[in-house]
N, C-alpha and C positions, 0 to 999 in steps of 0.2 A: 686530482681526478684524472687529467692526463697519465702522468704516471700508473694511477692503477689498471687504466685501460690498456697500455702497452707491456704492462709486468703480467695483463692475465692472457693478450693476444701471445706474449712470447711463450708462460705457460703454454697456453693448446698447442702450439706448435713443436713445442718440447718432449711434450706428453705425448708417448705413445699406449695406445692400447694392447697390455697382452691378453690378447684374444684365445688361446688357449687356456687361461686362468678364468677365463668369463666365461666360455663353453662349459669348463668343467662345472662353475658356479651353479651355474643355470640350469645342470644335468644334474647337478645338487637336490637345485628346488625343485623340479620335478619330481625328481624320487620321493621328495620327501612328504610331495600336495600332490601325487597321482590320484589318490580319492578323491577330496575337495574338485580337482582339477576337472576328473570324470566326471562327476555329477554333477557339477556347473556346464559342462558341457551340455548333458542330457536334458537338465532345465530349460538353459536356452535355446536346444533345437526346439521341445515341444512350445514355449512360447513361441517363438518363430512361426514354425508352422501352424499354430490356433491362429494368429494375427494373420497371417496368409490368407488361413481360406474364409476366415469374417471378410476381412477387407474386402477378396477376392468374392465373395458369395459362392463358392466351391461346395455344393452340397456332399461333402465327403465328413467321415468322422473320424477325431484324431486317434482314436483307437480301431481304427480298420487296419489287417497285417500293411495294406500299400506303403499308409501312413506310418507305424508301428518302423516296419523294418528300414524303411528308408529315413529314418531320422540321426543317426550317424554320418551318412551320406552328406546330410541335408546342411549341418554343423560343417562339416568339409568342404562344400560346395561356398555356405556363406564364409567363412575365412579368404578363401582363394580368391572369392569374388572383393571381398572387402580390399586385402593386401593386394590385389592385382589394379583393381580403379584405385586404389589411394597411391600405389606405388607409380600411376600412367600419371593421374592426376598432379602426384607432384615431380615426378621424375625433371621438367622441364627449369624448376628453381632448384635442380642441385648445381649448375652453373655456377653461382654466388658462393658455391662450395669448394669449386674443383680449382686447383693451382697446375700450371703448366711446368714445364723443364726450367723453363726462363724465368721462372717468376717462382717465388718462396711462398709468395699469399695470395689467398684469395680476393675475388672481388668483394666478398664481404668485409672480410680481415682489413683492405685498403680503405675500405669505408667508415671503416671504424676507428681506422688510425688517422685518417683525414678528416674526421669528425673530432677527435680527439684535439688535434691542431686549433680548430677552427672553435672550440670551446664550446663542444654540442656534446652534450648528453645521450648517453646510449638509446635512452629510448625518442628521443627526439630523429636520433635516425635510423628507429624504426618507422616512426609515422614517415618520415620523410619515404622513406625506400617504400615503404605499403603503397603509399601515395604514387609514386612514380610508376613500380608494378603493375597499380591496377589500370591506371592510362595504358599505359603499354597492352595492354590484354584486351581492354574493352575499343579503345579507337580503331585498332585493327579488326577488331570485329564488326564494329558495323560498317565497317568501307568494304571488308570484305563480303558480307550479306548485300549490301546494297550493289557492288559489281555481280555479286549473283544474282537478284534480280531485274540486272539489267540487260537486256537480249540484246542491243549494239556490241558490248564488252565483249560478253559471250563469243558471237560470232566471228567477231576480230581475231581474240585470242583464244578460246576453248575451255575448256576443264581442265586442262593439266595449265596454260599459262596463268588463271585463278590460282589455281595450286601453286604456283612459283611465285605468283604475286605474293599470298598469305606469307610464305613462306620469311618470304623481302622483308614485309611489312614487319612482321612480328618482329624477326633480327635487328630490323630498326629501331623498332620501341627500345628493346636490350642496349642497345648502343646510347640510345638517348638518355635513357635510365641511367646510362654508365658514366656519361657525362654531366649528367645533371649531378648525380653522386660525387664525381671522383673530377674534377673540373680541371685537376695535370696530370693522371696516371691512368685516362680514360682510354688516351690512344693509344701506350704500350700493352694493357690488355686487350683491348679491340684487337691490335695487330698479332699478339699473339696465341690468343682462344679466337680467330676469327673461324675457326672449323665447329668451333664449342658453341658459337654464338649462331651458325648455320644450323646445329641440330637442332641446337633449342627452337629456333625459327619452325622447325621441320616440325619436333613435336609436338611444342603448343600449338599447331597446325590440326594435327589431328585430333589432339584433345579437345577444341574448337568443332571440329564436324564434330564430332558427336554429340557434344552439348548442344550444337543445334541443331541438330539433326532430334534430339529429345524434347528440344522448346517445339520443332513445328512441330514433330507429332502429340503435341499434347495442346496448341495454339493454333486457333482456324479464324484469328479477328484479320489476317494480312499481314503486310509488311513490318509497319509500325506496332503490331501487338509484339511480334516476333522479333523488334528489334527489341521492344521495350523488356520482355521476357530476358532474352539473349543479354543485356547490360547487366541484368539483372544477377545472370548466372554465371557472368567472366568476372562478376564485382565477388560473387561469394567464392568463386573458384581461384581469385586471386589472393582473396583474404587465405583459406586452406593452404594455397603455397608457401604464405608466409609465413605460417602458425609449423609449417612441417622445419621448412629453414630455421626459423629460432630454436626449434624446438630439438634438432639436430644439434646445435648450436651452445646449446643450455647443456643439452643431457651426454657432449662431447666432453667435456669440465666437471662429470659427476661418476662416483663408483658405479658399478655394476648397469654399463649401459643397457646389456640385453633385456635382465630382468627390468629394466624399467622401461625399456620399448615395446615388449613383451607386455606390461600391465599397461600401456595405450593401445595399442590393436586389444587388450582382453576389454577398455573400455568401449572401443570402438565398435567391438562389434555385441556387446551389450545395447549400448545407444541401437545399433541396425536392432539385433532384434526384438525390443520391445516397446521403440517409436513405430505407429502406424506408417506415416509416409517412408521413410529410410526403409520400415519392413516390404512395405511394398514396392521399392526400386531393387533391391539390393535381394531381398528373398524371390521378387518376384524374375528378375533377370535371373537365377539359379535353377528357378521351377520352369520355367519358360524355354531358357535355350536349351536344356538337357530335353527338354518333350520336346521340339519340331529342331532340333539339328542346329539353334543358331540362328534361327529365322526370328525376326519379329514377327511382319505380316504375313498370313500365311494363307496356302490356296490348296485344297484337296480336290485331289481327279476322282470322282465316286467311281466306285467299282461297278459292273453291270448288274441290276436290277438290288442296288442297294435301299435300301428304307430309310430315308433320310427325311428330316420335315423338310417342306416345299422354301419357308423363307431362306436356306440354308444355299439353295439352287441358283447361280447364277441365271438372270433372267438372257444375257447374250450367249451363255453354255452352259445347258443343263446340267451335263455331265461334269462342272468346275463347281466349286463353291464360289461363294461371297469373300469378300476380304476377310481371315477370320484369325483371332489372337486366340491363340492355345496356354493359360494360363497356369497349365497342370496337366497331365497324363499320369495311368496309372498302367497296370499291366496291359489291361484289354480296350482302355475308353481312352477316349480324345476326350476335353472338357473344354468346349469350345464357345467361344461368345464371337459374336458381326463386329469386325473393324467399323465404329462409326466416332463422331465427334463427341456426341453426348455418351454422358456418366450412364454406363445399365448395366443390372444385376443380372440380365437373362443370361443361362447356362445351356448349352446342350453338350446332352451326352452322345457323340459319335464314337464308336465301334470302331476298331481296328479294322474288324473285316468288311468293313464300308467303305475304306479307305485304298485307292489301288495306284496311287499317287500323293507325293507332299510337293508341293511347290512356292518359292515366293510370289507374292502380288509382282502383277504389272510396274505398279506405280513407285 
């Protein structure tokens, strides 16, 4: 067993990829499934988009030209959205992947050769390293939720020293992780990926706001729902880091990686378009940012003597709207629903020419 785990770790390392031979492969299979290829495309934009506007309640039809001609678009928009969050998503576990000047292997590869030693089975140190991963990712999270709300910390240190704190934190977990794994070859990596071990810090930072920045706006119980929510989503975001690592890992030791990472993003974003929920994060973040510029919440300055319904009317500025999610746009209409807590179908259609201002919410 030992032996077969260090005859396949010296493999990968051995093995290089020629990637000009895979390009051409791949420009192979192309040519040769451009129909298949097309009109798998054209299917699952139109599914896509029917799940949208049910979900959404969008009284549009999917044969209107709006819909019609923007459905190519629409396939383009959900790839970039998919391969861009799965690429942010797991960008912070290629760490585990990357080898320094000084060093021949990675923190995975030492893992596994240290495992190896210690008469542990490969997949014994995967649970172990999932396991340690996902600590890493959720404890820092709620200490860091819980210094946000708390107005002492704040005021001491600010937004940007939270930010540096996260930052700390996370890098720590990775180290702890590193040690728990690697218990004599912890601290020559430490020492020299400590730049490598600061970004990761950095990025799962970010990728952290925004997951909870998506729990609270979808969570209005307080603290304890939003933490409970938040554990919930660095436990599934830490499993997808891992599933991305092996999976790296696996299909790094197999022919023709492109076309086979090629057919995971073509499942992947099958699964987005024809699960409800996935369709509406994933489709709905596509339709959304391209109608209001990027903005979630959103605030229209009416134009003078525009015809708007009155609930639409801020009651402290006429002239402003209400917090309002713009779900879709088409050439001439905003299709607008009231930012509130609770699930509602209600749609209105606001006019372009009603419109003399876009702005974000206050809040």
């Amino acid at each position: 067993m030992d032996n077969d785990m260090e005859h396949n770790l010296g493999m990968l390392q051995n093995q290089g990829v020629d990637w000009k031979v895979e390009m051409r492969r791949t420009a192979g299979f192309m040519m040769r499934y451009w129909a298949l290829l097309g009109i798998g495309t054209l299917a699952l934009s139109v599914i896509a988009m029917h799940g949208y506007l049910v979900g959404e309640a969008i009284p549009l039809s999917i044969t209107s030209p709006d819909v019609v001609t923007g459905l190519s678009a629409l396939f383009i928009l959900i790839a970039y959205v998919v391969f861009f969050l799965t690429c942010s998503a797991a960008l912070p576990a290629m760490i585990l992947l990357s080898r320094s000047k000084a060093l021949s292997r990675s923190l995975l590869e030492d893992m596994l050769l240290s495992a190896s030693s210690c008469s542990y089975r490969e997949h014994k140190v995967r649970v172990r390293l999932s396991i340690f991963w996902s600590l890493g990712l959720i404890v820092p999270s709620i200490i860091v939720i819980s210094f946000l709300y708390w107005p002492a910390f704040l005021n001491l240190v600010g937004y940007p020293g939270l930010l540096i704190t996260a930052i700390l934190l996370f890098s720590l977990s990775l180290v702890v992780a590193a040690r728990q794994m690697l218990p004599l070859a912890w601290k020559t990596h430490a020492k020299e990926k400590w730049g490598g071990f600061l970004v990761y810090g950095l990025i799962q930072t970010f990728v952290m706001i925004n997951l909870g920045a998506i729990v609270e706006s979808k969570v209005s119980s307080g603290l304890v729902g939003i933490l409970g929510f938040l554990v919930i989503a660095m436990l599934l975001l830490s499993m997808f880091q891992m599933a991305i690592v092996w999976s790296i890992w696996d299909f790094a030791r197999k022919p023709r990686p492109i076309i086979c990472a090629g057919g995971i993003v073509g499942i992947v974003i099958l699964v987005v378009c024809t699960m409800p929920p996935l369709n509406q994060v994933f489709v709905g973040y596509a339709m959304s940012s391209s109608a209001t510029g990027g903005r979630g919440c959103t605030v229209f300055v009416w134009a003078e003597e525009a015809k708007v319904l009155p609930e639409l009317r801020s009651e402290d500025d006429r002239l402003k709207s209400v917090d309002l999610r713009i779900p879709m746009a088409t050439r001439d209409i905003f299709y607008a629903r009231p930012w509130q807590d609770g699930v509602s179908k209600e749609i209105a259609l606001v006019p372009y020419a009603s419109v003399a201002k876009v702005m974000e919410c206050d809040s």
